[in-house]
Chimera marker file (.cmm) of the C-alpha trace (Angstrom):
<marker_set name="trace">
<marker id="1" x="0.000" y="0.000" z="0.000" r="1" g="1" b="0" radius="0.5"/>
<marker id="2" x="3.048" y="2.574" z="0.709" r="1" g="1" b="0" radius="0.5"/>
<marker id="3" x="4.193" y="2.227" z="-2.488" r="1" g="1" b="0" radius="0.5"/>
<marker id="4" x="1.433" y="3.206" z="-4.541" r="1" g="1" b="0" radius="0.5"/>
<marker id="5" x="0.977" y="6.562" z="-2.195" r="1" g="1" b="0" radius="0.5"/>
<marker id="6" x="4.602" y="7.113" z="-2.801" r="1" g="1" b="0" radius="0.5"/>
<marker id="7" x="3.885" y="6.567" z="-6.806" r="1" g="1" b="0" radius="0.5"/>
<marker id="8" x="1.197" y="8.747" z="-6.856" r="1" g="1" b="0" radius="0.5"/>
<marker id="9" x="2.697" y="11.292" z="-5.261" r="1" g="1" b="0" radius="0.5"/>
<marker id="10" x="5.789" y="11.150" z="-6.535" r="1" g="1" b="0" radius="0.5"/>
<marker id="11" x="3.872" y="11.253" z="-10.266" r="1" g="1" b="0" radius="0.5"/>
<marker id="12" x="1.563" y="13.918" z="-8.657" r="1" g="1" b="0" radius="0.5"/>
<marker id="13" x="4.813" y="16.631" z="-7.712" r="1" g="1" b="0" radius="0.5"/>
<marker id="14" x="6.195" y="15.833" z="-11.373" r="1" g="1" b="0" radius="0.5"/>
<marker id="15" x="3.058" y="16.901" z="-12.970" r="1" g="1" b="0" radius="0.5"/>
<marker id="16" x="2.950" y="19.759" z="-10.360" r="1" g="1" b="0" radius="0.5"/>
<marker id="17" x="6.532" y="20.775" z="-11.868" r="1" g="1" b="0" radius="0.5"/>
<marker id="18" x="6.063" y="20.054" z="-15.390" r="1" g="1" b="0" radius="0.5"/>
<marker id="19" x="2.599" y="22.795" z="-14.730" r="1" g="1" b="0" radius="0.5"/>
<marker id="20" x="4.979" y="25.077" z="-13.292" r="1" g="1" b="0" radius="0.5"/>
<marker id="21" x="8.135" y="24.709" z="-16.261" r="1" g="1" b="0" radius="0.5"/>
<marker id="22" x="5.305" y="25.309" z="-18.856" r="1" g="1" b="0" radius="0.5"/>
<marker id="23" x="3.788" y="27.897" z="-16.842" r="1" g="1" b="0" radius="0.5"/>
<marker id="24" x="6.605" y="30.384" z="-16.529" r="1" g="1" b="0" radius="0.5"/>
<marker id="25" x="8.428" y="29.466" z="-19.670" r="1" g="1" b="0" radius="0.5"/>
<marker id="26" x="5.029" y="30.756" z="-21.604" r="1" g="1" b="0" radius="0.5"/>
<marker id="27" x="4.709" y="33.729" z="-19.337" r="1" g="1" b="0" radius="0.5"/>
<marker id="28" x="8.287" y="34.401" z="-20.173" r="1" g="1" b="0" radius="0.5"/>
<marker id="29" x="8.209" y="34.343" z="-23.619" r="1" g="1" b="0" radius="0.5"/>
<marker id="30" x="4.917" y="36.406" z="-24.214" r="1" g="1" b="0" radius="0.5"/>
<marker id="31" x="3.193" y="35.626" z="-27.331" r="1" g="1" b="0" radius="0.5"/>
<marker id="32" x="1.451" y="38.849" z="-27.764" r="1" g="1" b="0" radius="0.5"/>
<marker id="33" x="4.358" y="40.757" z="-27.093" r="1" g="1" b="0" radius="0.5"/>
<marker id="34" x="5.947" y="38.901" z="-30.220" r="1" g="1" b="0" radius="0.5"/>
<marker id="35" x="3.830" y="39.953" z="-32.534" r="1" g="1" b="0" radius="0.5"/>
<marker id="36" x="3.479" y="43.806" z="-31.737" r="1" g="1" b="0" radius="0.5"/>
<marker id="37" x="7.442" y="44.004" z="-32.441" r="1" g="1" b="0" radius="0.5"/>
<marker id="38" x="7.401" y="41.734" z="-35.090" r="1" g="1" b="0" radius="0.5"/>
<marker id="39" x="4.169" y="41.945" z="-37.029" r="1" g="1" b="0" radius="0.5"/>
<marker id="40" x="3.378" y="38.756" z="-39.263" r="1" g="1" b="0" radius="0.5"/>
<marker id="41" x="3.429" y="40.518" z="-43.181" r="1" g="1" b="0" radius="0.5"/>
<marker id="42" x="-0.297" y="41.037" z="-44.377" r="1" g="1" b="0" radius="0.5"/>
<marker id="43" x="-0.888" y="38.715" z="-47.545" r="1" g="1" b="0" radius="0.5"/>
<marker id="44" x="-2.447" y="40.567" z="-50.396" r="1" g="1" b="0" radius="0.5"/>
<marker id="45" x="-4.594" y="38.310" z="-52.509" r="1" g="1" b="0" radius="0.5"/>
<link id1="1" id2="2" r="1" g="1" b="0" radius="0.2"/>
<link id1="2" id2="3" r="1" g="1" b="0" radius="0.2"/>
<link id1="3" id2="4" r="1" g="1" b="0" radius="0.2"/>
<link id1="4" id2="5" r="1" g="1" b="0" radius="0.2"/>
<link id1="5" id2="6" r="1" g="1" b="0" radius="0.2"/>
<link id1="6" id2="7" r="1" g="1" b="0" radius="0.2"/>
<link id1="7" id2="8" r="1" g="1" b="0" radius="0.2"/>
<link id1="8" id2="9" r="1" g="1" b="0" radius="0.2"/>
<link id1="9" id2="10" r="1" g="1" b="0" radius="0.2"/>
<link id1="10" id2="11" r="1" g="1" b="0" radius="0.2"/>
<link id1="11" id2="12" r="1" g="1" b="0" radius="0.2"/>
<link id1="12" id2="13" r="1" g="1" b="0" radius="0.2"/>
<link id1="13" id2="14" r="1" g="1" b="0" radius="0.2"/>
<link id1="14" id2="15" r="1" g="1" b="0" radius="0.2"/>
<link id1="15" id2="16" r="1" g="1" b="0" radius="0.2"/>
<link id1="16" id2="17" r="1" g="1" b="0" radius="0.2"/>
<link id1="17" id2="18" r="1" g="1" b="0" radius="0.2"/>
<link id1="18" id2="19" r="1" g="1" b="0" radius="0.2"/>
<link id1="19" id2="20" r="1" g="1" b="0" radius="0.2"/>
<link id1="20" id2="21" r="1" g="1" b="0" radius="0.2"/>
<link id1="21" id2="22" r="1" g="1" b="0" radius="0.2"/>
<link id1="22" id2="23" r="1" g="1" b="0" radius="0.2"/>
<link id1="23" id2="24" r="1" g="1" b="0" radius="0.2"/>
<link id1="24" id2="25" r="1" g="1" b="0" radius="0.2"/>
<link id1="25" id2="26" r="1" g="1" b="0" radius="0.2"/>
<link id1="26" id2="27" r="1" g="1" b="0" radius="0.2"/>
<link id1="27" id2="28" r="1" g="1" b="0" radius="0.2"/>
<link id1="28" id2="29" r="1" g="1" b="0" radius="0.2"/>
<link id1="29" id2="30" r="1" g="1" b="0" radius="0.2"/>
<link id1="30" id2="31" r="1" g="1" b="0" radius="0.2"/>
<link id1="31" id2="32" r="1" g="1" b="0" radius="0.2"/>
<link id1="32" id2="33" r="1" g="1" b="0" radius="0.2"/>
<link id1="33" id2="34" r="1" g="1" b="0" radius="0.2"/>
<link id1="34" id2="35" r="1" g="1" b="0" radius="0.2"/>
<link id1="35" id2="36" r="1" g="1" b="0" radius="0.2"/>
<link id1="36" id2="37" r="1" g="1" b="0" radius="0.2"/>
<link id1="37" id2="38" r="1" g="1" b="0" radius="0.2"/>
<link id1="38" id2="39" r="1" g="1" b="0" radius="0.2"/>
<link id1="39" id2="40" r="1" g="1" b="0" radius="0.2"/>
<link id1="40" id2="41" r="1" g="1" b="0" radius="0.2"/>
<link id1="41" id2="42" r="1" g="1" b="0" radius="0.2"/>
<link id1="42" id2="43" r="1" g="1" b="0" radius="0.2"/>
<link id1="43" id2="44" r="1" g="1" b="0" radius="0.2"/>
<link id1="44" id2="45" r="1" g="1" b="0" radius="0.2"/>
</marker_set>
């Protein structure tokens, strides 16, 4: 029975971090930020 509450927590904190990594590396890089410098070139049809 220990084990499997050590799994699941153990599995539980990694998602916790892998949240977190993805989190802050998204907030870091801000998307919408990109594209006011750095405009994507209107295509004219």
């Amino acid at each position: 029975m220990l084990e499997w509450v050590i799994t699941v927590g153990f599995v539980a904190c990694l998602g916790l971090g892998a949240g977190l990594f993805v989190h802050f590396v998204k907030s870091g890089l801000n998307l919408e930020d990109a594209s006011k410098v750095d405009p994507l070139p209107e295509m004219e049809e």
